[in-house]
N, C-alpha and C positions, 0 to 999 in steps of 0.2 A: 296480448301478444307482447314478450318480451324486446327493448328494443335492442338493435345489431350493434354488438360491441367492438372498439375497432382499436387495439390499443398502441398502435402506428402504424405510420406506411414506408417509412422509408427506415432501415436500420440505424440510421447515426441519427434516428432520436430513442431509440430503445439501450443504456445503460445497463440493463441486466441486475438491478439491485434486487430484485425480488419483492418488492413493495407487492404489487399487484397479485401475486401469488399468497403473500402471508395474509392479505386481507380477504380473500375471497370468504364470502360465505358457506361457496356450496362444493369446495374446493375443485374448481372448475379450469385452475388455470395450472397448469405444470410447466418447468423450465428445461426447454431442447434446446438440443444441439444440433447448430445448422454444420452444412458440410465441411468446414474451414473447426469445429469444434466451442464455437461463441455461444452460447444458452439465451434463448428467447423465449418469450412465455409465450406459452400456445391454450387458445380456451378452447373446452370441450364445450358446444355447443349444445347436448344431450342436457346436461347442466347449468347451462348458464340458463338466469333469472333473467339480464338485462338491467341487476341494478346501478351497477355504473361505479361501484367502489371504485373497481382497479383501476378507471383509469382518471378518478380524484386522487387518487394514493399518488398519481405518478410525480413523482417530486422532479423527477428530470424535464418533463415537460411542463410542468405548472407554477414552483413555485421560482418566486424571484427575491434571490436573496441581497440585503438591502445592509448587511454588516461591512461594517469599515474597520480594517486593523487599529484596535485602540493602544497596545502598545506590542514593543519586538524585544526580545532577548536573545544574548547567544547564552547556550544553557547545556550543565552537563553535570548527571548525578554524584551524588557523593561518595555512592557503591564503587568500588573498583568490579564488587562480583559483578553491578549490574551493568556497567559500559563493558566489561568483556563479552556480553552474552549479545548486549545491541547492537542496533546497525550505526548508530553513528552516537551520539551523547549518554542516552540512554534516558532523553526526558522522559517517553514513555511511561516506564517504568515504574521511574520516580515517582510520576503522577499518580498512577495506580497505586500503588504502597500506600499511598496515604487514602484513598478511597475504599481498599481493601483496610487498612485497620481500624476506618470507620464503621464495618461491617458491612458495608456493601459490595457490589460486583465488580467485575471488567466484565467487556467484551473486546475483542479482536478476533483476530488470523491466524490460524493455527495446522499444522500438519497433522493429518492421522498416521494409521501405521503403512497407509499405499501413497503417501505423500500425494493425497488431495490435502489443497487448501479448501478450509473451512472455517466461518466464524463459529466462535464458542465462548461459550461463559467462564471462569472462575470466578471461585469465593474466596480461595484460600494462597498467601502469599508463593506457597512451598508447588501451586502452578503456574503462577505469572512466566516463567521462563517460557509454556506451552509458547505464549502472543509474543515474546519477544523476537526481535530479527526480522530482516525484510523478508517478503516473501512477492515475486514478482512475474505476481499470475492472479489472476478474478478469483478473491473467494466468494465460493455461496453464501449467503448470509441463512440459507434455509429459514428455519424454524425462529431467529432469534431477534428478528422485531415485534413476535407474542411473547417472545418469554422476554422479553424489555417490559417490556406493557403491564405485562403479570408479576414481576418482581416489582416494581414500581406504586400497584394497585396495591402492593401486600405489605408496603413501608420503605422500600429497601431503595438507598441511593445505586445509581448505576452509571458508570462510564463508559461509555458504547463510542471504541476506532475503528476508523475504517478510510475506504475512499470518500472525497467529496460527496460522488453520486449516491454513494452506499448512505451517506450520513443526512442525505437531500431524504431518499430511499422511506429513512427511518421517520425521520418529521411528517413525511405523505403519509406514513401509515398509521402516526399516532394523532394525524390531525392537529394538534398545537403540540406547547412547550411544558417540560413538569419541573417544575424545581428543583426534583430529584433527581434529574438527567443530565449528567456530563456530558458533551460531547468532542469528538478529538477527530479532522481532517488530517490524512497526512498528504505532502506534497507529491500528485502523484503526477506521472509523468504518461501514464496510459496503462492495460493491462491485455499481456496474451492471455491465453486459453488454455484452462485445465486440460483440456485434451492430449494439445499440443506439448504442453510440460510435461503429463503423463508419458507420451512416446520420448520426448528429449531424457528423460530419469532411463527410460528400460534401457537405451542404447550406451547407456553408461554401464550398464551389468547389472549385479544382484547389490543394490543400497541400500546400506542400511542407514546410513543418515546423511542429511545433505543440507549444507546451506549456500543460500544464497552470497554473503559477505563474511567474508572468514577473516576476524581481526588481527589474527597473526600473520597473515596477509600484506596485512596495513589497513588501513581507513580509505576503501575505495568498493568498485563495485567485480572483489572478484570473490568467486568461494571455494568450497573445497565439500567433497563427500565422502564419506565411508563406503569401499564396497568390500564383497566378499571374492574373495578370489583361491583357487587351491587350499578351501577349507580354513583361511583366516582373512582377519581384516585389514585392507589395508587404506591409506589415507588418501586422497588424488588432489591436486589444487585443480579448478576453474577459473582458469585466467580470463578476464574480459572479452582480451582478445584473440580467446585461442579456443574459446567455447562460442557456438553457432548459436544456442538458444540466448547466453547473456550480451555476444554481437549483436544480435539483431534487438534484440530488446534494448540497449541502449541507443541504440541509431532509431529508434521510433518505428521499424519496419514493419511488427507484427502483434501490434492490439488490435482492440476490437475499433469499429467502424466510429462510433458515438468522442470517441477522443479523442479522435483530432476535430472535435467544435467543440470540446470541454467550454459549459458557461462556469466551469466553476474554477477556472485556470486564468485566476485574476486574482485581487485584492477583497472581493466579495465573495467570503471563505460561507459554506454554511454552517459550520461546526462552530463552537465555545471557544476549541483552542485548536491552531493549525501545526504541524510538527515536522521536522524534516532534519537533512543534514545544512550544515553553515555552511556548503560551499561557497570557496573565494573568502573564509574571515580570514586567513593570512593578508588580505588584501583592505578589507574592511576594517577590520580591528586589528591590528600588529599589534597594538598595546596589550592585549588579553592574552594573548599564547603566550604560555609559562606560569600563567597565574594558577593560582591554588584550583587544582580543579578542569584547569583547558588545556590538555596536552592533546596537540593535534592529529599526533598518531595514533592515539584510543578513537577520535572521534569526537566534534562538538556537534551539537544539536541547535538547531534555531527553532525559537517557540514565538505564538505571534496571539495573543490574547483580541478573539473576535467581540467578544460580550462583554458585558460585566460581571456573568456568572464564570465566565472564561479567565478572567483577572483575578476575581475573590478567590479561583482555587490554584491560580498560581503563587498567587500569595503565601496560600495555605502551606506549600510545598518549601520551604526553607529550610529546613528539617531534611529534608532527602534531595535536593540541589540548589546548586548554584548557578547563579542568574546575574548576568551585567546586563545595563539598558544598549537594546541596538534601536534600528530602524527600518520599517519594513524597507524602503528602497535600498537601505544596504541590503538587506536577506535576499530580496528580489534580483539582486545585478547577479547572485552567482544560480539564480534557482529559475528560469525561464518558466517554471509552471505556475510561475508566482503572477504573471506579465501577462501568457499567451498558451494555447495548447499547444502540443507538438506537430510537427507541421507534417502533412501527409506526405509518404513518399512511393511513389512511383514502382518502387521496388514491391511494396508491399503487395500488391497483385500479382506479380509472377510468384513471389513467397510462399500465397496463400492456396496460390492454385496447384502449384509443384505439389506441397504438403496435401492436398487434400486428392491429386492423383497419384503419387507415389511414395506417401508418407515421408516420414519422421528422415528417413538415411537420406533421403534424395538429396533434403534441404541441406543436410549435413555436406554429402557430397560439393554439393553446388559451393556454399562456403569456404571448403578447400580449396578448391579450384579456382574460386576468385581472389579471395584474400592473400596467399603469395607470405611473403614474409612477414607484412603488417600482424599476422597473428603471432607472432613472438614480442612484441610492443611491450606490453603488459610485463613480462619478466623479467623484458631491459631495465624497466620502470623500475621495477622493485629492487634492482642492483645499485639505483642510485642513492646515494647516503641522505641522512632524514634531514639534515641540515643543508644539505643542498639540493634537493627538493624545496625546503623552504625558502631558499633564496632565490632560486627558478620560478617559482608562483610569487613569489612578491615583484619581480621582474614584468611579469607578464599582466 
């Protein structure tokens, strides 16, 4: 008699990486969507064996990560093309380049053509741009902690980004560590639901492309889409504070349950190398903006070397960026997920229950109606001159 398998009981300890899914043997467990649109694994019983992989795989509940930031950079590529395309330095990138022309892989988050986020692989430089750019919503990881497993077993080094949990996710399922495995945390702040993104894109129109931070913008969290309108395309900004879906998501309102107890929203990174923006180095490092390389309107990058294998490939990277010595507690005063998860907020239940009774406008709706002028913020901001903007953050 197989024994009853139970792979949580309360939602804020299920993470949704898919660990438990990619390991099944009998593939027993499929990822649903509860009514709010968060993906939880559900096992079919019919199926299940009762061996108990999935929930050793579960790296959210089992492992405990024991890495100490061994050293901090502010860091930003050499590419002009490549900090135009990213969200903030473009370390990323960099760092792949040079894993890609060892012949090996990436992995990241990537859009298809119905703008699901999804992880996926390249081999080849000429699709790195696919992973570049924030994208701020849960990707599936589907299929792609076997095909880690299985490039890996066949020679190939591999860099596998993601979330903390995504990256906890990966190690649960491969059970140790290979040589051949980069691994890359980014500093995440929590994640809504493909669902939920889904319905916030249609009520935009017919899209044909969409980002989350749009550089021409500036170096902040607002973006812009392509739609199609009267038979052409035209451009739309998404200002901060004048879009419902990127309001709330920066105010912490509308992820999933497991992040605001993030254990991974501390100094005990589980990934090789941790990555993010340098918010606040106008304040940390004044000495570094202007230097070859840190203009803080493209966007700098903070990189924080967890391992040793984490360090030898930053090393490696001199070649495709540049790197000055920081320290994690300067990274951490301007990045709070470096410190603490983001802190639950009250709001997020009426949020989620609006949306999952009357969808996508209502929420929409409700945001108008509250917000008032505060959603024009955002475009005052961007009237202000770049030089005084920087004299305003060094103030503050």
């Amino acid at each position: 008699m197989p024994r009853d398998i139970t792979l949580f009981t309360d939602n804020k300890d299920c993470c949704g990486c898919g660990a438990c899914y990619n390991i099944c043997p009998k593939k027993a467990i499929t990822m649903s969507e509860d009514k709010y649109g968060f993906i939880y694994p559900e096992i079919d019983r019919s199926k299940c064996i009762g061996c108990g992989l999935c929930m050793k795989a579960c790296g959210f509940q089992n492992s405990q990560v024991t890495n100490e930031p061994m050293k901090a950079f502010a860091a930003s590529a050499k590419s002009d093309k490549i900090i135009k395309k990213s969200a903030s330095g473009g370390a990323f990138a960099a760092i792949a380049s040079n894993i890609l022309d060892e012949g090996g892989a990436v992995f990241g988050a990537a859009f298809d053509g119905d703008h699901n986020v999804y992880h996926t692989g390249v081999g080849r430089k000429e699709k790195l741009s696919l992973l570049q750019g924030s994208k701020y919503v849960q990707s599936n990881t589907a299929n792609t902690y076997k095909q880690v497993r299985d490039l890996m077993n066949s020679g190939k080094k591999v860099l596998y980004s993601g979330t903390p949990c995504q990256i906890a996710g990966l190690y649960g399922f491969l059970g140790r560590d290979y040589d051949r495995l980069i691994t890359v945390d980014l500093i995440c702040h929590g994640v809504p639901n493909q669902k939920m993104f889904g319905d916030y894109i249609k009520s935009l129109g017919i899209v044909k492309k969409f980002s989350f931070r749009d550089k021409s913008i500036g170096w902040g969290i607002n973006g812009s889409a392509i739609i199609e309108k009267n038979g052409s395309d035209k451009k739309i900004k998404l200002w901060q504070s004048a879009s419902a879906y990127l309001y709330y998501f920066s105010q912490g309102e509308i992820y999933r349950e497991s992040c605001y107890s993030c254990k991974y929203a501390c100094s005990h990174r589980p990934a090789d190398i941790t990555l993010g923006d340098y918010w606040g180095i106008e304040k940390q490092h004044p000495e570094y903006l202007g230097k070859e390389g840190f203009d803080e309107s493209k966007g700098i990058s903070v990189v924080i070397a967890n391992t040793e294998k984490g360090l030898k490939t930053l090393n490696e990277c001199s070649n495709t960026m540049h790197m000055l010595d920081s320290e994690f507690s300067k990274a951490a005063a301007g990045n709070t997920q470096l410190r603490k998860p983001s802190s639950y907020s009250q709001k997020r239940s009426e949020l989620l229950e609006l949306y999952a009774d009357k969808g996508w406008n209502a929420v929409e709706e409700r945001y108008k109606k509250n917000i008032g002028l505060r959603r024009y913020s955002s475009q005052v901001k961007s009237l202000i001159p770049k030089e005084v903007k920087k004299y305003l953050k060094r103030l503050k």
